[in-house]
PDB file of N, CA, C and O in Angstrom:
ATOM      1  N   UNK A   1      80.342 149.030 131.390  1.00  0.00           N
ATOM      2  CA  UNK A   1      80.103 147.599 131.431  1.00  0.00           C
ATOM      3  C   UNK A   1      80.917 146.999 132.574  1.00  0.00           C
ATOM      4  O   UNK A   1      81.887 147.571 133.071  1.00  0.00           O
ATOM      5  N   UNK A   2      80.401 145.668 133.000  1.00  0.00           N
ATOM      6  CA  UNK A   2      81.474 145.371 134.285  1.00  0.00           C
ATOM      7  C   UNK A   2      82.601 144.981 134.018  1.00  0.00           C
ATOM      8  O   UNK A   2      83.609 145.128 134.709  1.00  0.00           O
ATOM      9  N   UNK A   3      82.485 144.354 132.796  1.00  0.00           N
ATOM     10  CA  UNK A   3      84.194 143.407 132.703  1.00  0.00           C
ATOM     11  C   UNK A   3      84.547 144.653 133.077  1.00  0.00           C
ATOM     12  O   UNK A   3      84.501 144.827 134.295  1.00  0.00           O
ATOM     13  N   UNK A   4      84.999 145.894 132.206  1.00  0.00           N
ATOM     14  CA  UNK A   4      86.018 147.130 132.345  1.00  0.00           C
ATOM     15  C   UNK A   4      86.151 146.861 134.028  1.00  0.00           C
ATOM     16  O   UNK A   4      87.279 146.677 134.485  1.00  0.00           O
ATOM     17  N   UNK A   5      84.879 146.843 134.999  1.00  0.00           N
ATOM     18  CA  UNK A   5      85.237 147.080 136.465  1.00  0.00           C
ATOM     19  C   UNK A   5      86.182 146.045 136.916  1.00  0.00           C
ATOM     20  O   UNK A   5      87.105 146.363 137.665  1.00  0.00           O
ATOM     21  N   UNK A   6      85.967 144.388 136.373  1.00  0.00           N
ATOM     22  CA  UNK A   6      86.547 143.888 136.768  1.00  0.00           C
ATOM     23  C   UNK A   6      88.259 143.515 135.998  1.00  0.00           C
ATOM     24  O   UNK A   6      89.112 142.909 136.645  1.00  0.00           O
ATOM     25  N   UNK A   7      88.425 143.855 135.003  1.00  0.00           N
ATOM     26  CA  UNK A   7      89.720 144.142 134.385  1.00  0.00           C
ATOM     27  C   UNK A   7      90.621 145.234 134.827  1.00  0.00           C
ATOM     28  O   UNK A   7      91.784 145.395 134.459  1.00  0.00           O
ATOM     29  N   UNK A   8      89.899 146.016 135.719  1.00  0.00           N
ATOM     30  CA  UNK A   8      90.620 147.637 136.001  1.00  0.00           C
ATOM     31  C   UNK A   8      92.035 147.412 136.396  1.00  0.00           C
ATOM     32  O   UNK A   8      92.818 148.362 136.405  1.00  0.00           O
ATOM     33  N   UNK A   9      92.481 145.983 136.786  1.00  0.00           N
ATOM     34  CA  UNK A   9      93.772 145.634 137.462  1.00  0.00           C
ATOM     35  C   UNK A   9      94.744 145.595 136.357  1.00  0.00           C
ATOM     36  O   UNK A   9      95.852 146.127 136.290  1.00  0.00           O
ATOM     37  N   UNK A  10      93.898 144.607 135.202  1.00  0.00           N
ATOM     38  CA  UNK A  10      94.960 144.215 134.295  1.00  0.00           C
ATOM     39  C   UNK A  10      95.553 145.025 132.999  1.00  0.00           C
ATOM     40  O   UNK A  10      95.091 145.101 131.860  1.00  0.00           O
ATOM     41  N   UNK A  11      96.371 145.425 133.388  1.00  0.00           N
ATOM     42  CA  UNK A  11      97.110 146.372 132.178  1.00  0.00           C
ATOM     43  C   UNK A  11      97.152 145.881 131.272  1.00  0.00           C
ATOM     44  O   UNK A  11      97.708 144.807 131.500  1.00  0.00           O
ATOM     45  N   UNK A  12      96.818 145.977 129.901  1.00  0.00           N
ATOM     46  CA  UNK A  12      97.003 145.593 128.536  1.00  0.00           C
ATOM     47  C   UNK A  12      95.980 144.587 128.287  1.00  0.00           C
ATOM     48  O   UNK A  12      96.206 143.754 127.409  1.00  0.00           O
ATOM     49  N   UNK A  13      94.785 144.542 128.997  1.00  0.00           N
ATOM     50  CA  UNK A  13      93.915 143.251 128.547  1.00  0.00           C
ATOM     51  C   UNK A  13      92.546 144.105 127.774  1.00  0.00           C
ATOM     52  O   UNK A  13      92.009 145.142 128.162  1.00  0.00           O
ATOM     53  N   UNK A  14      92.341 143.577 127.013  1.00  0.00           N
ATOM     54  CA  UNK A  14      91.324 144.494 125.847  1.00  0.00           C
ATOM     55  C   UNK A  14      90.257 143.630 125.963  1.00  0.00           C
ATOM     56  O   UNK A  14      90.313 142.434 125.677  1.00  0.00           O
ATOM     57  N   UNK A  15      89.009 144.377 126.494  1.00  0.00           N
ATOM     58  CA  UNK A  15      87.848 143.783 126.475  1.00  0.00           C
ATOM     59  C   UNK A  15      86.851 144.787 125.391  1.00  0.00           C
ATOM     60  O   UNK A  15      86.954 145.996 125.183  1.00  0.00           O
ATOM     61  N   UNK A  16      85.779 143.700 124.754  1.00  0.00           N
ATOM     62  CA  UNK A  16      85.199 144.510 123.719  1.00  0.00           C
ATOM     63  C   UNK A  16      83.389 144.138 123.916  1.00  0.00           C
ATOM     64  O   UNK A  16      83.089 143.044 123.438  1.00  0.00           O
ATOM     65  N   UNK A  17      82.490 144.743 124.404  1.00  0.00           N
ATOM     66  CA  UNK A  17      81.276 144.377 124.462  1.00  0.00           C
ATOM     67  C   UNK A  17      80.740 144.287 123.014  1.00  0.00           C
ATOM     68  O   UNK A  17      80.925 145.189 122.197  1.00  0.00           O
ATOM     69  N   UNK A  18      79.942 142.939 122.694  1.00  0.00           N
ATOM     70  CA  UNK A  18      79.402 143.089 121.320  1.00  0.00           C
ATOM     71  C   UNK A  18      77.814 142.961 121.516  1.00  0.00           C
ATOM     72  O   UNK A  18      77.508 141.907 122.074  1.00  0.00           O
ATOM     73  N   UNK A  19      76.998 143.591 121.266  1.00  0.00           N
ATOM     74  CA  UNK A  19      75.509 143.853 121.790  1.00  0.00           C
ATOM     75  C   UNK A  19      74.793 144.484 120.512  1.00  0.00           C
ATOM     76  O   UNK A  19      75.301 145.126 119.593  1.00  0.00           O
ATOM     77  N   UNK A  20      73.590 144.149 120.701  1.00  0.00           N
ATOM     78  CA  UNK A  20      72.066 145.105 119.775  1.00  0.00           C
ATOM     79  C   UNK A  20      72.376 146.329 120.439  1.00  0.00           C
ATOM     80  O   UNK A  20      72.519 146.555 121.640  1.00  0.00           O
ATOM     81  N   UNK A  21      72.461 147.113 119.400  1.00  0.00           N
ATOM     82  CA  UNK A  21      71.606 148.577 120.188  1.00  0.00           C
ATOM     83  C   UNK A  21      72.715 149.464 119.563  1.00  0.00           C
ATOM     84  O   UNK A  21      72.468 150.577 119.098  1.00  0.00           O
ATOM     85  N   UNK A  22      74.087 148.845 119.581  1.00  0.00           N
ATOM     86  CA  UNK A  22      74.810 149.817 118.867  1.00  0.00           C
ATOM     87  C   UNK A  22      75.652 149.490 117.716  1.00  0.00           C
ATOM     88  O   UNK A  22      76.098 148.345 117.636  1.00  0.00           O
ATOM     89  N   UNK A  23      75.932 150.379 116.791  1.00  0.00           N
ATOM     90  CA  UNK A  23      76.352 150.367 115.775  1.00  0.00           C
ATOM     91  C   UNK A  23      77.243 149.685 115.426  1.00  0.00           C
ATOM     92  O   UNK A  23      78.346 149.977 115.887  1.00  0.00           O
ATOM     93  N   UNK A  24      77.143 148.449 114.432  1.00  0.00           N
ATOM     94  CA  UNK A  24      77.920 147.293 114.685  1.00  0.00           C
ATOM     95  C   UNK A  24      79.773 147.291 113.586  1.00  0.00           C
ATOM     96  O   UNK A  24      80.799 146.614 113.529  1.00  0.00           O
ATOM     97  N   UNK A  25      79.112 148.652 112.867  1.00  0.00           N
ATOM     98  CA  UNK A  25      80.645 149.203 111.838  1.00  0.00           C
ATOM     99  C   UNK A  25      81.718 149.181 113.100  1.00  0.00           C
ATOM    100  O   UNK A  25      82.723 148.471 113.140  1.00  0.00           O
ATOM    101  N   UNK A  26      81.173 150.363 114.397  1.00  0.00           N
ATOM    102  CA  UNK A  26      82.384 150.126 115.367  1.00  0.00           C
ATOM    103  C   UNK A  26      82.614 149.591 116.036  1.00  0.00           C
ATOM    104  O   UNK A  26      83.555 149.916 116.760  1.00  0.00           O
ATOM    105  N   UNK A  27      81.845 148.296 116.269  1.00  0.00           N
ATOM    106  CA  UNK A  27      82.333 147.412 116.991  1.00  0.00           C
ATOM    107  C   UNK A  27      83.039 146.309 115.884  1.00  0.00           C
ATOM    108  O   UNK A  27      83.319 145.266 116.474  1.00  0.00           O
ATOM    109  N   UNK A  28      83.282 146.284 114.902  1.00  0.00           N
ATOM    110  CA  UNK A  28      83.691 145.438 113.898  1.00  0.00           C
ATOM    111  C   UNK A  28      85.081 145.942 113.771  1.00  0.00           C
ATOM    112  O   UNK A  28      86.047 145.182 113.713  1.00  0.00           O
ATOM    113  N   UNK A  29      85.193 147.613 113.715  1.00  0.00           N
ATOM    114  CA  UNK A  29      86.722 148.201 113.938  1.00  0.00           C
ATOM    115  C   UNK A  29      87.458 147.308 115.026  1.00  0.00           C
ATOM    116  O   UNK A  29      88.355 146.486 114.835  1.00  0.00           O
ATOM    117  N   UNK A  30      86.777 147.724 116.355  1.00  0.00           N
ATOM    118  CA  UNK A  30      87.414 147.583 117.710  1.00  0.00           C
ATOM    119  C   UNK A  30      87.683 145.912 117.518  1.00  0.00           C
ATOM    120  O   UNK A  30      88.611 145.451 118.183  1.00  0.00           O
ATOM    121  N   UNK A  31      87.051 145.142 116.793  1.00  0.00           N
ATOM    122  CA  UNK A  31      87.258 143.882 116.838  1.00  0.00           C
ATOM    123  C   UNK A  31      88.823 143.853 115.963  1.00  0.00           C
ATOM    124  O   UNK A  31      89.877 143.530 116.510  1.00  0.00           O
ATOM    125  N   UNK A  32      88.720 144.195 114.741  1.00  0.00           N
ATOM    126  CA  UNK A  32      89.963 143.893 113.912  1.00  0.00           C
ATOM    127  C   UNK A  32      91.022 144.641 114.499  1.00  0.00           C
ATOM    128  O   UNK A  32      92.003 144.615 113.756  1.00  0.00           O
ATOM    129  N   UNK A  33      91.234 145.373 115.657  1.00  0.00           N
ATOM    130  CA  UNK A  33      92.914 146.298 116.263  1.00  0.00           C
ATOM    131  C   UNK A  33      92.799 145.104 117.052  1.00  0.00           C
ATOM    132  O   UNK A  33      93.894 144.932 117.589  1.00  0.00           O
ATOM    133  N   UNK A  34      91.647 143.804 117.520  1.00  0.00           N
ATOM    134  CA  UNK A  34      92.564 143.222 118.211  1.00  0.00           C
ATOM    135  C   UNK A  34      91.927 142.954 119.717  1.00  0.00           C
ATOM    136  O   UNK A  34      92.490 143.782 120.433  1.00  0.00           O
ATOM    137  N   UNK A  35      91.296 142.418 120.272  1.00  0.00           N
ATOM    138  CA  UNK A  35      90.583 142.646 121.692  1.00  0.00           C
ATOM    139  C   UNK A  35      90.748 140.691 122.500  1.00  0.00           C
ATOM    140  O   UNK A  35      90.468 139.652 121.901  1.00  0.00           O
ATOM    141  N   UNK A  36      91.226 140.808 123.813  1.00  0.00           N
ATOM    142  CA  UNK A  36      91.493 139.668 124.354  1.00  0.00           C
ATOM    143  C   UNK A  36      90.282 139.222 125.188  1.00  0.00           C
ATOM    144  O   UNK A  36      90.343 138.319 126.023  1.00  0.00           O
ATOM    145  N   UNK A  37      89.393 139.789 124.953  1.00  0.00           N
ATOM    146  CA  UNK A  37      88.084 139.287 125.649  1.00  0.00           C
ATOM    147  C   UNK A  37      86.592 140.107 125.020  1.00  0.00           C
ATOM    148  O   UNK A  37      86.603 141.338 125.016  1.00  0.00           O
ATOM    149  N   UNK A  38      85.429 139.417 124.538  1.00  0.00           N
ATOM    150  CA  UNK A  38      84.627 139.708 123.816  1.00  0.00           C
ATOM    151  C   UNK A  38      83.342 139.221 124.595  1.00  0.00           C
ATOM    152  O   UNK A  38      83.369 137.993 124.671  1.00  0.00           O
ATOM    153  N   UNK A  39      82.563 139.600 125.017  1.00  0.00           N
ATOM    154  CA  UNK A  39      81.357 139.357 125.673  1.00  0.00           C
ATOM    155  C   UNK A  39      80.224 140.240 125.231  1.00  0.00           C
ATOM    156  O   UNK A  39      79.851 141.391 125.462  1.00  0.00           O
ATOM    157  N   UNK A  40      79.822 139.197 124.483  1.00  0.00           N
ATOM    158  CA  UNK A  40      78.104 139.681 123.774  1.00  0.00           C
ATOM    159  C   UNK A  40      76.997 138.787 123.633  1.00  0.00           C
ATOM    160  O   UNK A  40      76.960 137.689 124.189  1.00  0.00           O
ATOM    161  N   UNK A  41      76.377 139.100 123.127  1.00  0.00           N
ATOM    162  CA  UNK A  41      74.450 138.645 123.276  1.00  0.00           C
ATOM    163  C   UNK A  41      75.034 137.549 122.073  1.00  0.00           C
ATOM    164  O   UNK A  41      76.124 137.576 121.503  1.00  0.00           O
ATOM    165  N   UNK A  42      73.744 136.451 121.884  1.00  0.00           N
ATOM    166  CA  UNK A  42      74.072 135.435 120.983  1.00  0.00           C
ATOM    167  C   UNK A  42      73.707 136.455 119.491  1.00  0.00           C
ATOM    168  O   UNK A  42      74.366 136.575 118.458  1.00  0.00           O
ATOM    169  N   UNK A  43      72.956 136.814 119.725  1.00  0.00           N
ATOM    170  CA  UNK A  43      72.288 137.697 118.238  1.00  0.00           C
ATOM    171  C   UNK A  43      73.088 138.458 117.512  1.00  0.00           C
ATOM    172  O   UNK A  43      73.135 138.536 116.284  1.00  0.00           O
ATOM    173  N   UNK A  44      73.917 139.198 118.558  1.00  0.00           N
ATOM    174  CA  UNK A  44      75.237 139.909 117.517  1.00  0.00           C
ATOM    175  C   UNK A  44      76.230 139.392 117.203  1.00  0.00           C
ATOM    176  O   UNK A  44      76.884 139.648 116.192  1.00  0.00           O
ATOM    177  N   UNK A  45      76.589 138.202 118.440  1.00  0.00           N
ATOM    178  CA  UNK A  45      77.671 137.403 118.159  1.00  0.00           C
ATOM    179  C   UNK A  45      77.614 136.554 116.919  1.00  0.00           C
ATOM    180  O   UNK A  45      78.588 136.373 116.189  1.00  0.00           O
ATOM    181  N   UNK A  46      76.142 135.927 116.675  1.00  0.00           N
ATOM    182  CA  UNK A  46      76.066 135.519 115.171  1.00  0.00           C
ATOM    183  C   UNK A  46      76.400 136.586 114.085  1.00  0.00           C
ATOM    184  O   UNK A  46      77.364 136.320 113.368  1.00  0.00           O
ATOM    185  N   UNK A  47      75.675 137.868 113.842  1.00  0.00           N
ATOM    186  CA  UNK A  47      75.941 138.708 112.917  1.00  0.00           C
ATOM    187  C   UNK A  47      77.455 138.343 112.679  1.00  0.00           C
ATOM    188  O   UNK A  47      77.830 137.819 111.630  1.00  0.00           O
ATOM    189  N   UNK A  48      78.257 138.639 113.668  1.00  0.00           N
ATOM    190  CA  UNK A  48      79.620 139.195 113.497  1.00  0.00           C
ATOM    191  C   UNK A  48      80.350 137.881 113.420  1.00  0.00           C
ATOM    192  O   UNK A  48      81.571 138.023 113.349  1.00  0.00           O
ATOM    193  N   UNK A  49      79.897 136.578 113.415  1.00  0.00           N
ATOM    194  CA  UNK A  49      80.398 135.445 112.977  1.00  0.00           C
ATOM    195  C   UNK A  49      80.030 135.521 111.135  1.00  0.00           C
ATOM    196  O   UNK A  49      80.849 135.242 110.259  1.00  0.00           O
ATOM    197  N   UNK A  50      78.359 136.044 110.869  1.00  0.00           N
ATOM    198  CA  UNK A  50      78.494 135.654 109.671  1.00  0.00           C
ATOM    199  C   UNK A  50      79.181 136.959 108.793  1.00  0.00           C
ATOM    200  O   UNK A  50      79.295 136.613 107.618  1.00  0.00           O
ATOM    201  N   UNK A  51      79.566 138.056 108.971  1.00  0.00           N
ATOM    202  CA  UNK A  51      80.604 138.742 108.608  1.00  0.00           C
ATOM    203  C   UNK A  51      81.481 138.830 108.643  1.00  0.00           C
ATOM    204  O   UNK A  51      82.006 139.832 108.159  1.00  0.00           O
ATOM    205  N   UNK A  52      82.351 137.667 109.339  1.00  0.00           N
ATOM    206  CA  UNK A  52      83.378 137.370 108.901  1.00  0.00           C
ATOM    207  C   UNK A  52      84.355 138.316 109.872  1.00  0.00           C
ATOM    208  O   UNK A  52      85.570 138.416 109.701  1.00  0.00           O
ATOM    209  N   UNK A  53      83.390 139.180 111.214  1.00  0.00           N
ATOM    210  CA  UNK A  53      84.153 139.916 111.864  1.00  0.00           C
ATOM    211  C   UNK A  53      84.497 139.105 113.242  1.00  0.00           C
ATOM    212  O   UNK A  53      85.488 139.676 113.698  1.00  0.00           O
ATOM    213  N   UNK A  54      84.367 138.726 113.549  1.00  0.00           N
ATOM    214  CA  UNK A  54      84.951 137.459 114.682  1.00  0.00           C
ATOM    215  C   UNK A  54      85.327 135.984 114.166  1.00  0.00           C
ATOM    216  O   UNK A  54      84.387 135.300 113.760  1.00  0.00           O
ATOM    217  N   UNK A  55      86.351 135.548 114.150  1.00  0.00           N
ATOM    218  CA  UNK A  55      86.234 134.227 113.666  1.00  0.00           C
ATOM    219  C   UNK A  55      87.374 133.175 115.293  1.00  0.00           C
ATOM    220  O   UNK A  55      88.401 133.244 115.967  1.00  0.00           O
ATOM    221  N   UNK A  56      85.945 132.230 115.017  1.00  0.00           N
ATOM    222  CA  UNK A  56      86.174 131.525 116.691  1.00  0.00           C
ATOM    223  C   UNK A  56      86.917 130.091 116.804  1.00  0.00           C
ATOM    224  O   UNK A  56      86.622 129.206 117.608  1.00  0.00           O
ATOM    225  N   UNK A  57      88.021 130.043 115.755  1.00  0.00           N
ATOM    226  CA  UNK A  57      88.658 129.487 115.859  1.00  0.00           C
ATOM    227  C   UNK A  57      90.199 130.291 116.504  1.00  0.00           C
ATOM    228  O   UNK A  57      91.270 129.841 116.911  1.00  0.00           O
ATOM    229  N   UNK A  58      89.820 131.221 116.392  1.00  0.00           N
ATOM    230  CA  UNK A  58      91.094 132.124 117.375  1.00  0.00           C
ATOM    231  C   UNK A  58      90.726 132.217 118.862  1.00  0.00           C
ATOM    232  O   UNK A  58      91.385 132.752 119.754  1.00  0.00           O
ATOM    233  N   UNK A  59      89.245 131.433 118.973  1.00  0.00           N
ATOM    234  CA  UNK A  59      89.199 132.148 120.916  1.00  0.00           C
ATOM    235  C   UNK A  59      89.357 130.648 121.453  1.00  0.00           C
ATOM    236  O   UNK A  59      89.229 129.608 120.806  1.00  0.00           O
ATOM    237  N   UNK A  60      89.722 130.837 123.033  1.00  0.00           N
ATOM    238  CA  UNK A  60      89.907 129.983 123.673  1.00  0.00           C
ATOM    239  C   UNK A  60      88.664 129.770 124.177  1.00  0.00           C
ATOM    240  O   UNK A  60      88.214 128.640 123.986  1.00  0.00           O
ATOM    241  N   UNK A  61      87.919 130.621 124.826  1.00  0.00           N
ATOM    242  CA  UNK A  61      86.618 130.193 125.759  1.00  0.00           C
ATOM    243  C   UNK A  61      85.467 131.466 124.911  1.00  0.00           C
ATOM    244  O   UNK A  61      85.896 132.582 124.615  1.00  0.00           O
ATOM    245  N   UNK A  62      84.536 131.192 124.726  1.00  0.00           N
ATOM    246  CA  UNK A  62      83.214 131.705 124.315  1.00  0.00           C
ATOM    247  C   UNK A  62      82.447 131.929 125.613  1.00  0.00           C
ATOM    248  O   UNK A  62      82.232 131.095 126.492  1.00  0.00           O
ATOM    249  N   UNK A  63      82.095 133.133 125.574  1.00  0.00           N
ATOM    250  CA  UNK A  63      80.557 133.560 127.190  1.00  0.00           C
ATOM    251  C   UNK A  63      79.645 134.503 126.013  1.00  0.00           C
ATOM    252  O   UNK A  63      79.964 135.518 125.395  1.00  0.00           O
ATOM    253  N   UNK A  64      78.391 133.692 126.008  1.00  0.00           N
ATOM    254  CA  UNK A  64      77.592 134.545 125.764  1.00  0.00           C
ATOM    255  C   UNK A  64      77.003 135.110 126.883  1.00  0.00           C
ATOM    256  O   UNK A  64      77.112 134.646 128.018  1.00  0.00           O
ATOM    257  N   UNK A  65      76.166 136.450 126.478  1.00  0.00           N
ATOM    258  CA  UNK A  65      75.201 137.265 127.925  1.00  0.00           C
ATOM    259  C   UNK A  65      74.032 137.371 127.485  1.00  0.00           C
ATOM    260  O   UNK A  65      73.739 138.071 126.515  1.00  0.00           O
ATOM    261  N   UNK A  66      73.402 136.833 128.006  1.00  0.00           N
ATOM    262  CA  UNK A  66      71.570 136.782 127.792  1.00  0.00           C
ATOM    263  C   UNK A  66      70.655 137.387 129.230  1.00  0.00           C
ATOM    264  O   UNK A  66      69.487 137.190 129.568  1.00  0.00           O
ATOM    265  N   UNK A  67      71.802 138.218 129.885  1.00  0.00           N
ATOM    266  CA  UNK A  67      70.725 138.045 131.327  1.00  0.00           C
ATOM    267  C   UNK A  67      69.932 139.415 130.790  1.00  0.00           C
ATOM    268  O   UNK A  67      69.270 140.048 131.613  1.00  0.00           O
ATOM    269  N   UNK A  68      69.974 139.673 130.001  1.00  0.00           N
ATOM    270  CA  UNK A  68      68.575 140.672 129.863  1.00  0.00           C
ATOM    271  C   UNK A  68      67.257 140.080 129.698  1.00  0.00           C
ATOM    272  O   UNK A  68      66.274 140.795 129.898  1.00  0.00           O
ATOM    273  N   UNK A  69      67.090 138.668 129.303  1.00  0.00           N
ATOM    274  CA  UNK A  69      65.861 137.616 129.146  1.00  0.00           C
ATOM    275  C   UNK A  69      65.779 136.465 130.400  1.00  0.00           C
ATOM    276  O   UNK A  69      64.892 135.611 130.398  1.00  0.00           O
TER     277      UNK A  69
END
């Protein structure tokens, strides 16, 4: 994914892609150890709002990614 290309500088910054297509148990792990940047589609980002696995009163800025449409 690009963030990783464009984070490659910053030591200790945890980026977590949240997307359709893959299995959302491990991306729900990778969410609860903790991740400082989250960039996903609106569709999963809802799932994982209504499970209670992202909650967005802890983020500062929200980016959804839709450029696949």
């Amino acid at each position: 994914m690009q963030i990783n290309k464009i984070l490659s500088f910053a030591v200790g910054i945890r980026s977590l892609p949240v997307v359709g297509g893959q299995a959302v148990e491990g991306q729900a792990y990778e969410l609860r150890k903790g991740v400082h940047i989250v960039v996903g589609t609106p569709g999963r980002m809802k799932d994982c709002l209504e499970t209670n696995f992202l909650v967005l009163n802890q983020c500062n800025y929200v980016v959804l990614d839709e450029a696949d449409r």
